[in-house]
TIKOL-51544 format. One record per residue: y, z, x of N, C-alpha, C in turn; residue number from 1. Coordinates in nm, 2 decimals. Layout:
% TIKOL-51544
ATOM      nY      nZ      nX     caY     caZ     caX      cY      cZ      cX   nr
ATOM       Y       Z       X       Y       Z       X       Y       Z       X  NUM
...
//
This chain:
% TIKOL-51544
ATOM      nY      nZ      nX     caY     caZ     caX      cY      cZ      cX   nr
ATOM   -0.12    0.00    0.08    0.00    0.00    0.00    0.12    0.00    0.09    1
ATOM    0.23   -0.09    0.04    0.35   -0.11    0.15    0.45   -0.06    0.00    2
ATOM    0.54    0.01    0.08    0.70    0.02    0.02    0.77   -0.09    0.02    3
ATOM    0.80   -0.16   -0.07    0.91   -0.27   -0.03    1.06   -0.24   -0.09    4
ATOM    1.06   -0.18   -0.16    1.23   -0.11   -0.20    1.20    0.07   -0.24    5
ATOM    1.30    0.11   -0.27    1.31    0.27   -0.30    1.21    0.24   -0.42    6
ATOM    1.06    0.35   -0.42    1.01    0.34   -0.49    0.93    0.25   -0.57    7
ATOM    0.93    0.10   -0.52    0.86    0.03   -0.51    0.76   -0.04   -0.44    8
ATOM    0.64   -0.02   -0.46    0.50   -0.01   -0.39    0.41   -0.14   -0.41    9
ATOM    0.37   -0.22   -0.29    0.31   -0.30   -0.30    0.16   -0.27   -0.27   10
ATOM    0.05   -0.33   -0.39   -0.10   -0.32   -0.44   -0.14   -0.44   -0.33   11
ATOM   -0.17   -0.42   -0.23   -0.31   -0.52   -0.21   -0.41   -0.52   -0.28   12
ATOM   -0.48   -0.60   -0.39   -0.61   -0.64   -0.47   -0.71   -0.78   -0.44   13
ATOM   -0.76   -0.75   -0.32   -0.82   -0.88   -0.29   -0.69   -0.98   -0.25   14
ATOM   -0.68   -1.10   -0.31   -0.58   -1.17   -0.28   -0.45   -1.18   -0.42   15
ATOM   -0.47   -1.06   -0.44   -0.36   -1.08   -0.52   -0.28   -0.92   -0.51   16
ATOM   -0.12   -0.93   -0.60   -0.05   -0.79   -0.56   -0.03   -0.76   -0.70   17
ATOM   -0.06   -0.60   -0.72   -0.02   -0.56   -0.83    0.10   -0.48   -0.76   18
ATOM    0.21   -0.39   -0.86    0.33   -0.36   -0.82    0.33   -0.20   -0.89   19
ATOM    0.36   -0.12   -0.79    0.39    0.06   -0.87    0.52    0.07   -0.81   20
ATOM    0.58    0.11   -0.94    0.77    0.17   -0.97    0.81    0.30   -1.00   21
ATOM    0.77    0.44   -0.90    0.79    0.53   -0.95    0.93    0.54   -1.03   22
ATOM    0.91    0.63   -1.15    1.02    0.64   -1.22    1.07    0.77   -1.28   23
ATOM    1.19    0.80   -1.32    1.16    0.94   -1.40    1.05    1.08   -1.44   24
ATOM    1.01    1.00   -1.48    0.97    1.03   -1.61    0.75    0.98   -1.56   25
ATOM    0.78    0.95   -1.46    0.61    0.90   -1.41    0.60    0.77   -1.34   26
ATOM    0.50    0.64   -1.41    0.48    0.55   -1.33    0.48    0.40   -1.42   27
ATOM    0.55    0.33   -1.32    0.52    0.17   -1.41    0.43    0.11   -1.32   28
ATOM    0.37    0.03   -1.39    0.28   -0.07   -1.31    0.31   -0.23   -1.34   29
ATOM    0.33   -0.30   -1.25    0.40   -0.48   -1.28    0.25   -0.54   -1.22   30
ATOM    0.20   -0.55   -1.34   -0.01   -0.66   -1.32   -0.06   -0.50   -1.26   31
ATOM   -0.21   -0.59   -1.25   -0.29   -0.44   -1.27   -0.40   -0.53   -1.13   32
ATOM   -0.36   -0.66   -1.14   -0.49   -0.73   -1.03   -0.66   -0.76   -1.09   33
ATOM   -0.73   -0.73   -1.02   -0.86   -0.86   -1.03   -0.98   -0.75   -1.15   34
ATOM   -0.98   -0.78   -1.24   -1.14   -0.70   -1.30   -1.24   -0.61   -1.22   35
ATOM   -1.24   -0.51   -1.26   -1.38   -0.42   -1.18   -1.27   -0.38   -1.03   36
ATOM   -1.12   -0.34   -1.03   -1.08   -0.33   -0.91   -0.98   -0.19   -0.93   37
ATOM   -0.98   -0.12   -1.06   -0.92   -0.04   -1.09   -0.88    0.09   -0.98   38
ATOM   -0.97    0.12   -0.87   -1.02    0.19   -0.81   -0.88    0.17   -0.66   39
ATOM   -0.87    0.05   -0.64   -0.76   -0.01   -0.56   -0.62    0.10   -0.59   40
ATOM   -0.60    0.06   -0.75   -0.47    0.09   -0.81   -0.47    0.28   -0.79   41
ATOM   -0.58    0.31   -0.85   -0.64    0.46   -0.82   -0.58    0.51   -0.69   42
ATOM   -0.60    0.45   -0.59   -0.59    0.45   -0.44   -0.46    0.50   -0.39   43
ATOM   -0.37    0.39   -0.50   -0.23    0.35   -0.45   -0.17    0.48   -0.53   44
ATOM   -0.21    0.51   -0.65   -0.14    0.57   -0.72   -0.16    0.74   -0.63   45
ATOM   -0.25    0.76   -0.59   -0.30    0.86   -0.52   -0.20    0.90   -0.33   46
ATOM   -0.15    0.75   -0.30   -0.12    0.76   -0.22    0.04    0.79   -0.21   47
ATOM    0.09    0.73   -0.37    0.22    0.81   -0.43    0.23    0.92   -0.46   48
ATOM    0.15    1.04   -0.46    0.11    1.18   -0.54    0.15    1.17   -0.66   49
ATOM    0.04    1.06   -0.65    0.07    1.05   -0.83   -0.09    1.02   -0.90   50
ATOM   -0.09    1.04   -1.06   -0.23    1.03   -1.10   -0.24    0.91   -1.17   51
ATOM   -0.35    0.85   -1.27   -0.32    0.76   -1.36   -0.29    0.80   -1.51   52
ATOM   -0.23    0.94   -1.53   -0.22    0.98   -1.64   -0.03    1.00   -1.63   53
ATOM   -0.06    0.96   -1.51    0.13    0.91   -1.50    0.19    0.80   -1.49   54
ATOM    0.12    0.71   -1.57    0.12    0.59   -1.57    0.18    0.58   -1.71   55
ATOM    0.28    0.51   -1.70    0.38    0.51   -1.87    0.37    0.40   -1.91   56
ATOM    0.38    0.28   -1.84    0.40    0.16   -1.89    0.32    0.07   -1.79   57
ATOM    0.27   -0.03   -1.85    0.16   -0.15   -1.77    0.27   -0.31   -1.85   58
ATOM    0.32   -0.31   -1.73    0.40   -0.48   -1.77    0.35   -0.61   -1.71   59
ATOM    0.32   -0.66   -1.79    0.21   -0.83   -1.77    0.28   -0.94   -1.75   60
ATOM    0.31   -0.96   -1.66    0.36   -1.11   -1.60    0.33   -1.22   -1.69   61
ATOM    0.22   -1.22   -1.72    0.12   -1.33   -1.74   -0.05   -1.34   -1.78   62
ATOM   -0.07   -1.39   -1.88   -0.23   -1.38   -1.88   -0.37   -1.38   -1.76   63
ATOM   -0.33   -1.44   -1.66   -0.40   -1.50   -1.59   -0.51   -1.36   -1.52   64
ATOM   -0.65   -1.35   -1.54   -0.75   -1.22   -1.49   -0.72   -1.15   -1.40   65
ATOM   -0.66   -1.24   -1.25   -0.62   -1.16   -1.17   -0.52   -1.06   -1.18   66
ATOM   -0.42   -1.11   -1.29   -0.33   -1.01   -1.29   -0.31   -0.89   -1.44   67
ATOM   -0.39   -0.95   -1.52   -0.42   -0.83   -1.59   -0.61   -0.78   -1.60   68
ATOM   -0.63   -0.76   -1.49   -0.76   -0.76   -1.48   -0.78   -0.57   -1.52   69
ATOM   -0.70   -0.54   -1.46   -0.69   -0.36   -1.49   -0.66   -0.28   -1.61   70
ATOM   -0.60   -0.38   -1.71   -0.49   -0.34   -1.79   -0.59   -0.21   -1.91   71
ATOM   -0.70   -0.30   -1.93   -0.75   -0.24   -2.05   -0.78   -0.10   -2.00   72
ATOM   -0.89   -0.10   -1.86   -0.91    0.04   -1.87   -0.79    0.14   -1.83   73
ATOM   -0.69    0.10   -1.75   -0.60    0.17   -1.66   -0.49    0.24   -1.83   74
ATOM   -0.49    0.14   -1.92   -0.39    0.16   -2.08   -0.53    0.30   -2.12   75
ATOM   -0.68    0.27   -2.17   -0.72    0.37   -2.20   -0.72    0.50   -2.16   76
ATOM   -0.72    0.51   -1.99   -0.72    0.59   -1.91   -0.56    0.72   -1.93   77
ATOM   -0.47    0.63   -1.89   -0.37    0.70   -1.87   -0.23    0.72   -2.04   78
ATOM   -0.29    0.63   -2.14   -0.21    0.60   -2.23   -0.10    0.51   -2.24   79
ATOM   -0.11    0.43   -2.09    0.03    0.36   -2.13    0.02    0.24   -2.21   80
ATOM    0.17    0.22   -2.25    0.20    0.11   -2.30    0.19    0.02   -2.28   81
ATOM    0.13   -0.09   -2.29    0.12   -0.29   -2.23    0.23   -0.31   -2.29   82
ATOM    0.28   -0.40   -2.22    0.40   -0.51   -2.26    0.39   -0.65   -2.22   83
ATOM    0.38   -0.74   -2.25    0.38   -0.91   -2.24    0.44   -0.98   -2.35   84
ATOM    0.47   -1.09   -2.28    0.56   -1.19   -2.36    0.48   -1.25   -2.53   85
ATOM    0.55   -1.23   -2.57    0.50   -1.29   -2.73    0.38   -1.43   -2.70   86
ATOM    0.44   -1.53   -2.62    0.37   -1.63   -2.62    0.19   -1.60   -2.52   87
ATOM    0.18   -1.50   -2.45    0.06   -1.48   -2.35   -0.01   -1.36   -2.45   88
ATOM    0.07   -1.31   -2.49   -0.02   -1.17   -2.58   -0.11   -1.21   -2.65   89
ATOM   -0.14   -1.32   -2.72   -0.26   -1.33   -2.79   -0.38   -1.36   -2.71   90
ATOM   -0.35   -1.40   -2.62   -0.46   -1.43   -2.48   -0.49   -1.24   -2.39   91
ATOM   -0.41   -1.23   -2.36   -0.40   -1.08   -2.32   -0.48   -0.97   -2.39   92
ATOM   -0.43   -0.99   -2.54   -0.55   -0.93   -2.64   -0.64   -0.97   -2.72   93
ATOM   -0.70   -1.10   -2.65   -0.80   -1.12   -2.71   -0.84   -1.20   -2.89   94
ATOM   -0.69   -1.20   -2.87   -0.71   -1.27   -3.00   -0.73   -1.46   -3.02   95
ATOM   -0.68   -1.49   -2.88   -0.67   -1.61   -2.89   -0.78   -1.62   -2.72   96
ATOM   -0.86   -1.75   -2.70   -0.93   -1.75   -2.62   -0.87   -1.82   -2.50   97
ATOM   -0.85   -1.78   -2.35   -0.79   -1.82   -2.27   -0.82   -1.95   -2.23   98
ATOM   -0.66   -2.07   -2.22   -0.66   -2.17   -2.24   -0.70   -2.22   -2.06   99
ATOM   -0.82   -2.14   -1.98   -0.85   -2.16   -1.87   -0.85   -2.38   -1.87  100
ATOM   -0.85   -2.37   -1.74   -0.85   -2.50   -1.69   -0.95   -2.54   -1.61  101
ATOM   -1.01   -2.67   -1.56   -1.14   -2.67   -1.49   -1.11   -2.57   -1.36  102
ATOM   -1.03   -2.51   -1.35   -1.07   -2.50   -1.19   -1.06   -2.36   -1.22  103
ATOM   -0.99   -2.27   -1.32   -1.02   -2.12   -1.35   -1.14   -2.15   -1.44  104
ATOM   -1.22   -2.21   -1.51   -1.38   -2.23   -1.52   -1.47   -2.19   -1.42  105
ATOM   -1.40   -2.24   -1.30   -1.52   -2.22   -1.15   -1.47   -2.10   -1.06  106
ATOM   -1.37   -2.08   -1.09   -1.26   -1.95   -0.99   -1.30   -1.82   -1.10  107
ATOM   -1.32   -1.80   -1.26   -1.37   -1.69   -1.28   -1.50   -1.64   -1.25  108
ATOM   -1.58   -1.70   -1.14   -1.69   -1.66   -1.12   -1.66   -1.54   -1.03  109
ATOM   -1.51   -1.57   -0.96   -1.51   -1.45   -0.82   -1.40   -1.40   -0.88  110
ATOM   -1.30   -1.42   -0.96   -1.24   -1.35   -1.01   -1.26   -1.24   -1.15  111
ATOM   -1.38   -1.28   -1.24   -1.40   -1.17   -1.36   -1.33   -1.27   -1.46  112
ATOM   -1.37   -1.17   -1.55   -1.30   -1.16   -1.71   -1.25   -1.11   -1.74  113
ATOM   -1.12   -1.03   -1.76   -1.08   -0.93   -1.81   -1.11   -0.89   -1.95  114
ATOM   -1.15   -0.76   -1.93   -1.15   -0.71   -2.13   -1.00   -0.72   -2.16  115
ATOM   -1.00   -0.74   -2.29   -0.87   -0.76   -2.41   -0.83   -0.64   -2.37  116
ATOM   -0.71   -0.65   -2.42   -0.62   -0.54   -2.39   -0.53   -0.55   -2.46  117
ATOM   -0.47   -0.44   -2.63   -0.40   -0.44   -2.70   -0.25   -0.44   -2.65  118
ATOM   -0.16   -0.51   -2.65   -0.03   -0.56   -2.63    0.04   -0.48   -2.74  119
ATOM    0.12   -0.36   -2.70    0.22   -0.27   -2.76    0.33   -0.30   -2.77  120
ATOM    0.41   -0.36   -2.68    0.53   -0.41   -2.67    0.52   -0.57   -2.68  121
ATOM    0.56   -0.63   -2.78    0.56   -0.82   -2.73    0.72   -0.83   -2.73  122
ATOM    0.71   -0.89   -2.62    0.89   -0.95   -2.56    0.90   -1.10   -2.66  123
ATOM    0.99   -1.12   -2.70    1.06   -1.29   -2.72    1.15   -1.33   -2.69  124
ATOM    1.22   -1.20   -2.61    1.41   -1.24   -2.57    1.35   -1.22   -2.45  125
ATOM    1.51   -1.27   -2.39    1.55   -1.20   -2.26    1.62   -1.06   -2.27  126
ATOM    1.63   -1.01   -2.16    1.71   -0.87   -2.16    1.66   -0.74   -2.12  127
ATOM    1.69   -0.58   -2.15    1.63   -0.50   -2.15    1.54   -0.48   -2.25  128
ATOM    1.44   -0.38   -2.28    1.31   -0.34   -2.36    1.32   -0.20   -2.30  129
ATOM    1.21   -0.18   -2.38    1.16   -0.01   -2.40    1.19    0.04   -2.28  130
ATOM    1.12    0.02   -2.15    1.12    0.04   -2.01    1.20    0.03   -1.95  131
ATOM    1.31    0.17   -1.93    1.46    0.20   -1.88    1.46    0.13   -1.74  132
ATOM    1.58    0.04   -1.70    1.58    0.04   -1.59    1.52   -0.14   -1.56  133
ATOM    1.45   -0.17   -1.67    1.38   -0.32   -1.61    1.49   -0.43   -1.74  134
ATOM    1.48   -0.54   -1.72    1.49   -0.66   -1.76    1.40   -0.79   -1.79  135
ATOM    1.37   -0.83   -1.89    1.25   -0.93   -1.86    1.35   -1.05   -1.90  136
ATOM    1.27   -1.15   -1.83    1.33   -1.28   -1.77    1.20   -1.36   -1.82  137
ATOM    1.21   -1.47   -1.92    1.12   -1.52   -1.98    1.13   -1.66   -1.87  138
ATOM    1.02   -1.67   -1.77    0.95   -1.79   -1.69    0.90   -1.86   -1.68  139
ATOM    0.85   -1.97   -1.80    0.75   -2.01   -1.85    0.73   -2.13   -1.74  140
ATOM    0.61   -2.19   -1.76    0.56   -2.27   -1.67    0.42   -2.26   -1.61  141
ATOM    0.41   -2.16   -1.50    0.28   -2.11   -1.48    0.18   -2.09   -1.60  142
ATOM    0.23   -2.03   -1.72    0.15   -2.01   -1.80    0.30   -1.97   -1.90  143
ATOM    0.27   -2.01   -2.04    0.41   -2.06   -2.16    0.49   -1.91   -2.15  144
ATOM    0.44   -1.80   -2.15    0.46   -1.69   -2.19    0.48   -1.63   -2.07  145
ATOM    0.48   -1.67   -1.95    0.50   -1.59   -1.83    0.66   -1.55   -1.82  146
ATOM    0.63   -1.39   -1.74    0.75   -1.32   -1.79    0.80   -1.26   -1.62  147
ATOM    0.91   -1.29   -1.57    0.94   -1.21   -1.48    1.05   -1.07   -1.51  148
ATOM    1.01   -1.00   -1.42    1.06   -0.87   -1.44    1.18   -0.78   -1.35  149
ATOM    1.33   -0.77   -1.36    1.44   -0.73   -1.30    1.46   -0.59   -1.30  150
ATOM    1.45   -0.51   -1.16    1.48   -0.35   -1.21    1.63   -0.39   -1.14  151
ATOM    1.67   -0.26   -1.23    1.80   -0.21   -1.16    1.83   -0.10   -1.03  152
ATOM    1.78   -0.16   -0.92    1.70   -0.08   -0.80    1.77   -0.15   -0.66  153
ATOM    1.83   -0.09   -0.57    1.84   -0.14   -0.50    1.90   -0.26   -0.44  154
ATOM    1.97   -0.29   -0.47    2.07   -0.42   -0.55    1.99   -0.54   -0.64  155
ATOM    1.89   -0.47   -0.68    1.78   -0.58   -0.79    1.69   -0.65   -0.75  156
ATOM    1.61   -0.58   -0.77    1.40   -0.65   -0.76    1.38   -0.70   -0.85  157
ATOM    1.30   -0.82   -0.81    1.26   -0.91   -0.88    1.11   -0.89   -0.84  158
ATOM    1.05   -0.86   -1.01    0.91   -0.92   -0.98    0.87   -0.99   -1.04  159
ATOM    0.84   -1.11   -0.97    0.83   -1.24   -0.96    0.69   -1.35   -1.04  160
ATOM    0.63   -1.23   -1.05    0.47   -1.26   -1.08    0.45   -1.42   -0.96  161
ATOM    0.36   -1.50   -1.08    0.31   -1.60   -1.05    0.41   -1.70   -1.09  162
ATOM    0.58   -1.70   -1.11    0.67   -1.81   -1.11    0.75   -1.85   -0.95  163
ATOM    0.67   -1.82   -0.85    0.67   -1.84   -0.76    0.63   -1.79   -0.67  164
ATOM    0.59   -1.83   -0.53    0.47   -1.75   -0.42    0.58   -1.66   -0.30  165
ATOM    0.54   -1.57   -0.25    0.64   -1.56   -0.13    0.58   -1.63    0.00  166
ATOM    0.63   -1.55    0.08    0.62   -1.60    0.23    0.67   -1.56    0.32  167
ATOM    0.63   -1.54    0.42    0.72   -1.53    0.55    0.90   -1.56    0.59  168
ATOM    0.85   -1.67    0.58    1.01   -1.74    0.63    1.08   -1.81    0.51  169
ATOM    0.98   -1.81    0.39    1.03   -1.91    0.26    0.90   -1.87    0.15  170
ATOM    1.03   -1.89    0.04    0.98   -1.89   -0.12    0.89   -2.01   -0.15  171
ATOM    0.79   -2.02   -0.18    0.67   -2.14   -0.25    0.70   -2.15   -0.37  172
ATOM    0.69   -2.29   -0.47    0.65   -2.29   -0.58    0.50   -2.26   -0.59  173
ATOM    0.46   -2.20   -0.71    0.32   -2.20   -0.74    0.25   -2.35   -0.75  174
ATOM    0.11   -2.32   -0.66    0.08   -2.45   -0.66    0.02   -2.57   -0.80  175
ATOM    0.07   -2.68   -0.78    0.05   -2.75   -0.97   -0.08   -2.71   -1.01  176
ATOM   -0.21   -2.73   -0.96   -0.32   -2.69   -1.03   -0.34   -2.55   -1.09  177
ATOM   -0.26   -2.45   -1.07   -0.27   -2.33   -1.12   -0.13   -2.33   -1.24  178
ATOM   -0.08   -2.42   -1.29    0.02   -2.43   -1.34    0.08   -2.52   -1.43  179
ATOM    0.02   -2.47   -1.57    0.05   -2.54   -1.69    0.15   -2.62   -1.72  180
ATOM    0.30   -2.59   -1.66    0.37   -2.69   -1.71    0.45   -2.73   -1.57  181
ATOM    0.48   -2.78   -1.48    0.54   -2.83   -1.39    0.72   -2.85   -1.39  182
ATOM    0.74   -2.85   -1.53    0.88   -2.90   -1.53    0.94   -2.79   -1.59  183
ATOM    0.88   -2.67   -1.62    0.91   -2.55   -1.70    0.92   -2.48   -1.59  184
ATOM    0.81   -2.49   -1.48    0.83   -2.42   -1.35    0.93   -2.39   -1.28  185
ATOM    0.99   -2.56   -1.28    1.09   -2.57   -1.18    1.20   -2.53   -1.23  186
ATOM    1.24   -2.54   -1.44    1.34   -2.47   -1.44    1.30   -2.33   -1.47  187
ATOM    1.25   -2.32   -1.44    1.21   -2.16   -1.50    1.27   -2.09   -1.25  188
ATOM    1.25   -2.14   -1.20    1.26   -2.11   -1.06    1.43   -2.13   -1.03  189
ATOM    1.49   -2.23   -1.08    1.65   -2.27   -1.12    1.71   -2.11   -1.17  190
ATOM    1.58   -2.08   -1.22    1.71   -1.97   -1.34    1.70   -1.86   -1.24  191
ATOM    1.60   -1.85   -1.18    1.58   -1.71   -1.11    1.70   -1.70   -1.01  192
ATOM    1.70   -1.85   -0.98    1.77   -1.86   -0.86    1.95   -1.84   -0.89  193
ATOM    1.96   -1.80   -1.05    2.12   -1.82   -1.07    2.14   -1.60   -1.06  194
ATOM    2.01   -1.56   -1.04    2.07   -1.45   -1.10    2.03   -1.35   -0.92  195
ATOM    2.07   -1.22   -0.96    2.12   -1.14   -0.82    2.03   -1.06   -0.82  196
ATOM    1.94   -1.08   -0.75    1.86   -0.95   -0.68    1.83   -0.97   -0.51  197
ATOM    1.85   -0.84   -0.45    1.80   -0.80   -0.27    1.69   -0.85   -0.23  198
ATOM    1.58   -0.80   -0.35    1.45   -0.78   -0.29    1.37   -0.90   -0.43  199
ATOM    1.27   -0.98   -0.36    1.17   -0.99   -0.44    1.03   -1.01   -0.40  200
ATOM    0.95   -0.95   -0.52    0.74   -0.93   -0.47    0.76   -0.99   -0.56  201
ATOM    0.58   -1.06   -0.54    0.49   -1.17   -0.58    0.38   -1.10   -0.61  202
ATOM    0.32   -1.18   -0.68    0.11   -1.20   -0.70    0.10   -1.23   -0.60  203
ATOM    0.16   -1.32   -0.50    0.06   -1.41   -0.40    0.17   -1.44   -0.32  204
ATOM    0.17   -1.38   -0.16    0.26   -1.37   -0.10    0.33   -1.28   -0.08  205
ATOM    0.39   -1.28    0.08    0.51   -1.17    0.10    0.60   -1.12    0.06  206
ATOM    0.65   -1.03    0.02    0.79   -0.99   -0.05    0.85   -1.05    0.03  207
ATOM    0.99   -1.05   -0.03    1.10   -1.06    0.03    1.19   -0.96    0.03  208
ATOM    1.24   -0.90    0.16    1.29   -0.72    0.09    1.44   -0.76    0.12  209
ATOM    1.51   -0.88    0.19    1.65   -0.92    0.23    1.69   -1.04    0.15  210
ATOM    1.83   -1.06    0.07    1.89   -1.13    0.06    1.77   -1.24   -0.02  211
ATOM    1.72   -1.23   -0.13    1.56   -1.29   -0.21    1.66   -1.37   -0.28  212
ATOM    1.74   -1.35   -0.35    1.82   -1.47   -0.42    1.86   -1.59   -0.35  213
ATOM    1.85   -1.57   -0.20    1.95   -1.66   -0.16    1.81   -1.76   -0.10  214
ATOM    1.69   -1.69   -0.08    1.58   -1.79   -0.10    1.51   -1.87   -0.23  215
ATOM    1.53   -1.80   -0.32    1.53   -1.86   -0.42    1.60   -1.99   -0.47  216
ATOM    1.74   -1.99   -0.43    1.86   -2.10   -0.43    1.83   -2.22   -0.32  217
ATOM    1.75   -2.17   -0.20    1.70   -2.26   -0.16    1.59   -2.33   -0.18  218
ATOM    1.50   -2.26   -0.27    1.33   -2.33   -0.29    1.44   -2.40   -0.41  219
ATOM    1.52   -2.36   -0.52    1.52   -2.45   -0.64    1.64   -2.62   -0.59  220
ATOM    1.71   -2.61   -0.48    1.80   -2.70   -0.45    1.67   -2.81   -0.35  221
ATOM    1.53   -2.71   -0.29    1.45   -2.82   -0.25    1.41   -2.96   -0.32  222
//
């Protein structure tokens, strides 16, 4: 687990990042990561002096297993709240069957299934919600309903989910085969790029803990 801003904690999960945001009041979680990996998050939460019964809120980027692979048991476990975008929640909870593509057909074999997971909060705006302190930023592209997430932390973190990759020296678009709409992408990466935050984490990829907007302005002017 890495710190990448005041009280925000980066999840290694196999190859993907889930995100803990100590807060008031206990703990947020941004994706939960890969099925059967709960144990990871356990880890991290442990290494915050914290439990999973301090866990208040579970906020979902996006449908996709690896990143709400945790949700269901980590929500029964500790009581928190799910939140996801109107348009991914019926996938999230199981109501609607995930509109996988050939290549997550062959990729859930190492990734899982996640169990449904009832969706308590559904977003359809931009703005703030329940969860003092954040902003959701509706992303769509990756998947219709993908949601990124703005705290008010630090001159503003961005978590980014899967509407774009980090990196070392530079911001990635997510690559096209993992990514439903291509032209939703790119504006959905435009918008991020108009708005102000220091720091931004990813699903896949390095944070960026300096001056993240001003890479962002440069992946969307690429």
């Amino acid at each position: 687990m890495r710190q990448v801003a005041d009280g925000v904690f980066e999840i290694d999960i196999a190859f993907v990042h889930a995100h803990l945001v100590v807060v008031d009041d206990g703990v947020v979680l941004v994706d939960t990561g890969l099925p059967r990996r709960s144990a990871r998050v356990e880890r991290a939460l442990r290494e915050a002096r914290r439990a999973v019964g301090d866990v208040r809120a579970v906020l979902l980027t996006h449908w996709h297993a690896d990143h709400t692979g945790g949700a269901a048991e980590l929500r029964r476990r500790s009581g928190a709240r799910t939140v996801a975008h109107a348009l991914d929640a019926p996938v999230v909870s199981g109501v609607v069957a995930a509109p996988l593509t050939r290549l997550q057909r062959v990729t859930k074999r190492i990734t899982g299934t996640p169990a449904p997971v009832a969706v308590d909060e559904v977003l359809d705006g931009d703005g703030p919600f329940s969860v003092a302190g954040f902003t959701a930023v509706h992303t769509p592209g990756h998947t219709a309903g993908h949601v990124s997430f703005l705290l008010d932390r630090d001159g503003g973190v961005l978590f980014a989910g899967d509407a774009a990759a980090g990196g070392a020296t530079r911001v990635r678009r997510t690559p096209r085969l993992m990514t439903a709409d291509t032209v939703a992408a790119n504006a959905s990466v435009a918008r991020l790029a108009r708005l102000t935050f220091e720091v931004a984490v990813f699903g896949h990829g390095a944070a960026v803990t300096a001056s993240a907007a001003d890479r962002f302005r440069d992946l969307a002017a690429a």
